[in-house]
N, C-alpha and C positions, 0 to 999 in steps of 0.2 A: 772349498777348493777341490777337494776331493770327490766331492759330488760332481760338480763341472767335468773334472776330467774321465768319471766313470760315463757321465754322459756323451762325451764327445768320442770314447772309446768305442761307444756303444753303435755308435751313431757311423763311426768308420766300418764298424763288423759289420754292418748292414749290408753290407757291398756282398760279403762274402756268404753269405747264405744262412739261411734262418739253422742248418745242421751245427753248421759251426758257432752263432752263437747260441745254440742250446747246452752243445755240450761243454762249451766254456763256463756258461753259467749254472750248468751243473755241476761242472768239477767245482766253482767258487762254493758253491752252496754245502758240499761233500766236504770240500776244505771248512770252510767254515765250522760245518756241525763237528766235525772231529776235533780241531783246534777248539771252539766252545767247550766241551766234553772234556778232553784232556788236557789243559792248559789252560786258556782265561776262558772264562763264560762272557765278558763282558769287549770279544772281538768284535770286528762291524763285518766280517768275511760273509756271516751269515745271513745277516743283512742283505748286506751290495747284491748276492747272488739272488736271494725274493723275489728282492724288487728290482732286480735287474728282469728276472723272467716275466715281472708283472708289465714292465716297462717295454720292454722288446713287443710282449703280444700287442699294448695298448698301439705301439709304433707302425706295428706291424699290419694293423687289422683297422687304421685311421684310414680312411677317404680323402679327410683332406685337412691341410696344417694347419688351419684356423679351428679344425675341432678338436685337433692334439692342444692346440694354444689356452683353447679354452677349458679344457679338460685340466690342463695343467694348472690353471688359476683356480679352478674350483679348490683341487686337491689342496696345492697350498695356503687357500684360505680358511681348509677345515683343518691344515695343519697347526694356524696361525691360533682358530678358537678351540685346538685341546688345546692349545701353551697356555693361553688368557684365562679362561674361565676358570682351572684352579688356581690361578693367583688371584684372580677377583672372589672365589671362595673362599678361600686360606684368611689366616686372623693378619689381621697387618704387623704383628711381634713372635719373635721364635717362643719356641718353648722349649721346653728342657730335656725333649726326648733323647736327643742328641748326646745329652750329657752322659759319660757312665758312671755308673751306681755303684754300689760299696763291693759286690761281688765282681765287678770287674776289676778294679783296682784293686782288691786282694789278690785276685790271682795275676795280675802281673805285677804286683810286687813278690807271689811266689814263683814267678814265672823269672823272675831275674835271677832270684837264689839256686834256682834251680838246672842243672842243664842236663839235656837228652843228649846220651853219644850212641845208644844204639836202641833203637826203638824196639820199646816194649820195657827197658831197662832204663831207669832213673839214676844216675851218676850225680849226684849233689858236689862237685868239684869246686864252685864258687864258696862254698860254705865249710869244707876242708878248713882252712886254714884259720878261720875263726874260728870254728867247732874245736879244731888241737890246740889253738892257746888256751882259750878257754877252758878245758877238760883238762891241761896239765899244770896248769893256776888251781885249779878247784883241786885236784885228786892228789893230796901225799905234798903239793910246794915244794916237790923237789928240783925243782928248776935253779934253787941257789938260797 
């Protein structure tokens, strides 16, 4: 859905001159790489903006609509056989990479006892209150 309407966006800026979708889809691509960088790596900003610039020039530099038409069939059939060919690779049953191992589970069950209030600095808070029954049962039973 999203691809449509970057298409159809794309398709309206045509009007307006090859200046302005450049720098539109530069600033997407600026945006993009900054948001990747500093917040998620796994945005699509950076993307859209590529291959919008890949898309504009193909649009741009086409003679005529049946060799965008067919250009476009190609690409998405060599889109279609990277999908296929590693699932026709791949074993037909998962495997257990997936799964985590003993050192991960250790550390997020120390990851639970544990808590960060100021980095750099280990605050064990969760474990307070079981560490002082504990130590005042064992030390002297002077609790009663």
């Amino acid at each position: 859905m999203y691809a449509l309407l970057f298409g159809a966006g794309l398709q309206m800026l045509l009007r307006r001159g090859k200046n302005c979708i450049r720098s539109r889809l530069s600033w997407l691509v600026l945006f993009g790489h900054g948001h990747a960088i500093l917040l998620w790596d796994g945005d699509i900003l950076l993307a859209y903006g590529l291959i919008g610039l890949l898309c504009w020039r193909m649009i741009r530099d086409a003679k005529e609509s049946s060799k965008l038409l067919k250009t476009g069939m190609v690409l998405y059939l060599c889109g279609v056989k990277v999908l296929l060919v590693p699932g026709f690779i791949s074993p037909g049953e998962p495997g257990d990479f997936w799964q985590p191992g003993v050192a991960e589970l250790q550390y997020k069950k120390f990851e639970s006892y544990v808590a960060v209030s100021i980095p750099g600095v280990i605050a064990p808070t969760c474990c307070l209150p079981a560490f002082w029954s504990s130590a005042c049962n064992t030390a002297g039973n002077w609790r009663g």
